[in-house]
C-alpha positions as CSV (number, residue, x, y, z in Angstrom):
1,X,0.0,0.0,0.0
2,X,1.6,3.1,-1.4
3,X,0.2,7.1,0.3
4,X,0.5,10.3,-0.9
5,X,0.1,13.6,0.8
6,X,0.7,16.7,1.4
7,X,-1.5,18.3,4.1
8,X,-2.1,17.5,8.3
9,X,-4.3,18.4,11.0
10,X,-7.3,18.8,9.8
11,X,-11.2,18.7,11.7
12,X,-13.1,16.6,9.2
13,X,-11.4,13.4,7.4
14,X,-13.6,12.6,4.4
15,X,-12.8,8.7,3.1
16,X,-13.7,7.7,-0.6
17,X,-13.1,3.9,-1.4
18,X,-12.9,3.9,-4.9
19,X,-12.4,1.5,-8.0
20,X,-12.1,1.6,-11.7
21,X,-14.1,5.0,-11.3
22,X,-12.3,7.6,-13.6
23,X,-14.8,9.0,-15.0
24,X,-16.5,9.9,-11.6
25,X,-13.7,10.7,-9.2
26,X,-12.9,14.6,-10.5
27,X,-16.9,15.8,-10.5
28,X,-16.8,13.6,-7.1
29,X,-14.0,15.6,-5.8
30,X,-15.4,19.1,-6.4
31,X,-18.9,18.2,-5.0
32,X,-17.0,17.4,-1.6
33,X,-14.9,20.8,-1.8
34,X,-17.7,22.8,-2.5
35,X,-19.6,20.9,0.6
36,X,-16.7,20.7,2.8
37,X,-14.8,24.4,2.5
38,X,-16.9,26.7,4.7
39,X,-16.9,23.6,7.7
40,X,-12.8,24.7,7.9
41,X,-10.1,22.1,7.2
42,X,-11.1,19.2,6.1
43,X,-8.9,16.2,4.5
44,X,-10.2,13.4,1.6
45,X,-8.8,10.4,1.6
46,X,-9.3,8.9,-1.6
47,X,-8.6,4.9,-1.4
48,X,-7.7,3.3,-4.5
49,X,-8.4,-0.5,-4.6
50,X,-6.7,-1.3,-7.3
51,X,-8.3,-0.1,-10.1
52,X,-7.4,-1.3,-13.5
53,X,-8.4,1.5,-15.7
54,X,-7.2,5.4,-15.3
55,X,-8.3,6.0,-11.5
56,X,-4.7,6.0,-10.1
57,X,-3.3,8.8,-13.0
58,X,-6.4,10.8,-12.5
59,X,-5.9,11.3,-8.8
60,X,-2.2,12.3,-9.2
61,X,-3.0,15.0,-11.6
62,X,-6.2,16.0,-8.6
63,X,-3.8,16.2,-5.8
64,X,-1.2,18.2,-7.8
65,X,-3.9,21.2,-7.5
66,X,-5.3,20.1,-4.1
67,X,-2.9,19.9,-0.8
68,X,-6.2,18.6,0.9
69,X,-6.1,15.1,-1.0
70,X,-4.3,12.1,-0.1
71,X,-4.2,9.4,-1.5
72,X,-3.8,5.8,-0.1
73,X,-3.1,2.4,-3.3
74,X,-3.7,-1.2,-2.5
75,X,-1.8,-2.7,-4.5
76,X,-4.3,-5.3,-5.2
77,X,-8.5,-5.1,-4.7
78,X,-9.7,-5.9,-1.1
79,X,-12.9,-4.8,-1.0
80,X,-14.8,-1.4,-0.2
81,X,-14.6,-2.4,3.4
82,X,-10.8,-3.1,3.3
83,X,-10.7,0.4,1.7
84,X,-12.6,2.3,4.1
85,X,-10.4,0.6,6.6
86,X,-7.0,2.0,5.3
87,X,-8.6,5.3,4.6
88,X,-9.8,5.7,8.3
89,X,-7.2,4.3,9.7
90,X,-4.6,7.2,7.6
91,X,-7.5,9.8,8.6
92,X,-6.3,12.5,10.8
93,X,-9.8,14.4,12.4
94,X,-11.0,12.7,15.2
95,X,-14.5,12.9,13.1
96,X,-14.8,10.7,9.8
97,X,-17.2,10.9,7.2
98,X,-17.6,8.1,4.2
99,X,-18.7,8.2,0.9
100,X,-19.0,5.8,-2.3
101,X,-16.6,6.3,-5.1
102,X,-19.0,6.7,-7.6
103,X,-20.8,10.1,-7.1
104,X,-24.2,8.4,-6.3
105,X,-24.1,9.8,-2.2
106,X,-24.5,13.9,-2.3
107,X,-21.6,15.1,-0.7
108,X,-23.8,18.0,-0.3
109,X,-25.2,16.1,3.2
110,X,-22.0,15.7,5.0
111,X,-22.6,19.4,6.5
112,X,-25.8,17.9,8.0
113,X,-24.6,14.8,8.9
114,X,-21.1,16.5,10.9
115,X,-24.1,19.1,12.5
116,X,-26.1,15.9,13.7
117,X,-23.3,13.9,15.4
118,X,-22.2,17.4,16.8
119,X,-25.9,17.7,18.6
120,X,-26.4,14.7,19.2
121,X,-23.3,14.8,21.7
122,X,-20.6,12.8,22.8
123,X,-23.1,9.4,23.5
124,X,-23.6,9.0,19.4
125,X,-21.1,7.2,17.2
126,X,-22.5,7.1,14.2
127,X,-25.1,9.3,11.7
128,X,-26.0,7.1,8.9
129,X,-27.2,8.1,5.9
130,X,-30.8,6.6,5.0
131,X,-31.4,7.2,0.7
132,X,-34.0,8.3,-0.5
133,X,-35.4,8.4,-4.4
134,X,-32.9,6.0,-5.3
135,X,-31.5,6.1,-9.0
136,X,-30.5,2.1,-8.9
137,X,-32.3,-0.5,-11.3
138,X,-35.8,-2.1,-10.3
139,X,-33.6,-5.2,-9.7
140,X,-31.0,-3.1,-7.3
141,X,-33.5,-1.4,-5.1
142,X,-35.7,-4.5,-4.9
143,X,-32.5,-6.8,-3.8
144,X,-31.5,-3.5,-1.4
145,X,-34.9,-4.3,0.5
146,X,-34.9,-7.5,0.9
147,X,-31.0,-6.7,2.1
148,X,-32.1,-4.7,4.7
149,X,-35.7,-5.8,5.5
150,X,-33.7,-9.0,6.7
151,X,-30.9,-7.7,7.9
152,X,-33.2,-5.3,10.5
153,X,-35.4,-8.0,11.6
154,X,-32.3,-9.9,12.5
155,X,-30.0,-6.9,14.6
156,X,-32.9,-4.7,15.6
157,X,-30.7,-2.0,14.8
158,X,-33.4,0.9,13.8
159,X,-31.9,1.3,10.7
160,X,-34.0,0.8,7.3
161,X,-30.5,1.9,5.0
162,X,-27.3,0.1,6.2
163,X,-25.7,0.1,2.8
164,X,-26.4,3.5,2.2
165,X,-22.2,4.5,1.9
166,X,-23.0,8.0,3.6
167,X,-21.7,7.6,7.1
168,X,-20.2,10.2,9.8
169,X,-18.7,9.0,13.0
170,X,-16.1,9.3,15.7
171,X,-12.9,8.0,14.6
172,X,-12.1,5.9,17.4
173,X,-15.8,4.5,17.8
174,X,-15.3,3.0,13.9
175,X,-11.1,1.9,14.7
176,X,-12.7,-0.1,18.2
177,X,-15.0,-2.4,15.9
178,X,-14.4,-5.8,14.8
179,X,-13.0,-5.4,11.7
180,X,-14.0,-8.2,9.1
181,X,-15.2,-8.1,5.3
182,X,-18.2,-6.3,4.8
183,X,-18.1,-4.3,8.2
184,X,-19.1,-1.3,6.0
185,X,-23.1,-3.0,5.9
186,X,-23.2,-3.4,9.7
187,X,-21.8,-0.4,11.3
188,X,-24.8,0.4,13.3
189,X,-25.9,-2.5,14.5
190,X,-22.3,-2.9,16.0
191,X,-22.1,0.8,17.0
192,X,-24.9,-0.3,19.1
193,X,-23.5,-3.1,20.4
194,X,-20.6,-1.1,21.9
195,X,-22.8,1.1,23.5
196,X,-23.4,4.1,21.0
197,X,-26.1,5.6,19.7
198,X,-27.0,5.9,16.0
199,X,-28.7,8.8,14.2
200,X,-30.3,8.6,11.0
201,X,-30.3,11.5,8.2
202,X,-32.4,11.0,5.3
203,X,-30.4,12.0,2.4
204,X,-30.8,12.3,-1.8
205,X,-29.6,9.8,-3.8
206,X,-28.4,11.0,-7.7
207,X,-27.4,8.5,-10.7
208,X,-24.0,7.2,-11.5
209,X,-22.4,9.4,-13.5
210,X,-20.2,6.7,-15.3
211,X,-19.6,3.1,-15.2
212,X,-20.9,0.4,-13.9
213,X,-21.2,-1.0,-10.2
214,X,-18.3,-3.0,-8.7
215,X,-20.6,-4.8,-6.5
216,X,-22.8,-7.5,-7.5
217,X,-25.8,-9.1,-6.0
218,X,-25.2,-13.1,-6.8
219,X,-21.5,-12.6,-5.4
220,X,-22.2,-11.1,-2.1
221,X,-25.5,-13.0,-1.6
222,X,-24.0,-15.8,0.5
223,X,-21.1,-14.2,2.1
224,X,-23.5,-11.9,3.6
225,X,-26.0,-14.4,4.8
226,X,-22.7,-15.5,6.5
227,X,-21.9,-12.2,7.6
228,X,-25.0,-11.7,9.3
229,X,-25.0,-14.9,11.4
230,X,-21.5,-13.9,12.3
231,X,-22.7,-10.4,13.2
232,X,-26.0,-11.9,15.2
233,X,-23.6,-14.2,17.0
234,X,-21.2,-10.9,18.1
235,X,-24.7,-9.1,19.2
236,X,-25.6,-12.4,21.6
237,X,-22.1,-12.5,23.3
238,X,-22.5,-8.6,24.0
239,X,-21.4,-7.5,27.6
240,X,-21.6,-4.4,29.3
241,X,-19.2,-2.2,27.8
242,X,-17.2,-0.5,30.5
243,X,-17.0,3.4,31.0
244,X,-13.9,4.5,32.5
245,X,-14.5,7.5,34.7
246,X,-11.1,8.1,36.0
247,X,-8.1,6.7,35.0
248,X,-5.0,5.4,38.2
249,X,-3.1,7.8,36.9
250,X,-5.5,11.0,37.0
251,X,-6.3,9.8,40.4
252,X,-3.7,10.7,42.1
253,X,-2.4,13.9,44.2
């Protein structure tokens, strides 16, 4: 895994898993400046994993112009939730927000979604994003619901939208997870599980710009049915998460 960058401390870390997207990542990268400048300095982690086509020369030429990019390369594809790992994990602001790679999620939200994890205090780990007037296929949105119409009857996590990729959340809330394939599709139910709250934001959805979706149904279909077991079986073996009021250290004179 190779990183480039040019810029530090900032207060928002915006992460981008992208791959083979070209053709979106440029308009992508001004929607998110346009949103992002007046909430002060903000960082985008773009995540390349490993595109085959013209992603990797096309965010060079972006970050020549842009000291706010940086840019993280797996050298081979591991998967959107491998990539939103790395790109966390190099984030610098304590607060995180995610985005997919191919311009569908409105970077125009992530004001909103920064202002609601702000209000809703120190207690909340995570605002998901919940889509509304989706611009996916019939076949997309109807395998979507079935998704999450199981996946909610199963966790009980309040959330109607867990693959929507529009996320805000502490940093060290996301980095104390189990990481595992797929994490990306569960974060609430296992923000709830260690003891935070989740808020929801309804937010617009646009069309894909160009290309086609990485992601298909058939090829995740088992895995997640696996997933979700696994997930289930974390949520049953939960124990009371402990709150450390004072440390040794800051208890003494």
């Amino acid at each position: 895994m190779t990183e480039i960058t040019s810029r530090t401390a900032p207060l928002l870390s915006i992460v981008v898993p992208l791959r083979n997207e070209v053709g979106n990542v440029g308009p992508l990268l001004a929607d998110i400046e346009a949103a992002c400048a007046p909430l002060g300095a903000f960082e985008v982690v773009c995540v390349d994993d490993g595109s085959s086509d013209g992603t990797p020369q096309a965010l060079r030429d972006l970050a020549a112009t842009r000291d706010w990019l940086v840019i993280v390369t797996h050298a081979q594809s591991c998967g959107q939730s491998a990539a939103v790992r790395s790109g966390v994990r190099r984030a610098q602001a304590p607060v995180v927000t995610t985005l997919d790679g191919d311009g569908q999620n409105d970077p125009a939200f992530i004001p909103a979604m920064v202002a609601a994890l702000k209000e809703a205090g120190p207690d909340a780990g995570l605002v998901q994003g919940q889509r509304v007037g989706r611009k996916d296929t019939g076949f997309k949105k109807l395998q979507s619901r079935i998704a999450n119409g199981v996946r909610g009857r199963i966790l009980k996590d309040g959330t109607r939208d867990a693959g929507c990729g529009l996320k805000c959340f502490r940093r060290e809330a996301y980095l104390a997870l189990p990481y595992f394939d797929a994490l990306h599709r569960f974060m609430p139910a296992l923000m709830v599980r260690e003891g935070y709250r989740v808020v929801h934001v309804d937010v617009r959805d646009r069309p894909r710009l160009t290309g086609v979706s990485n992601y298909g149904f058939f090829d995740r279909l088992w895995v997640g049915i696996v997933d979700l077991v696994g997930v289930w079986w974390l949520i049953r073996r939960r124990r009371r998460v402990p709150r450390i009021v004072q440390s040794e250290i800051e208890a003494r004179p």
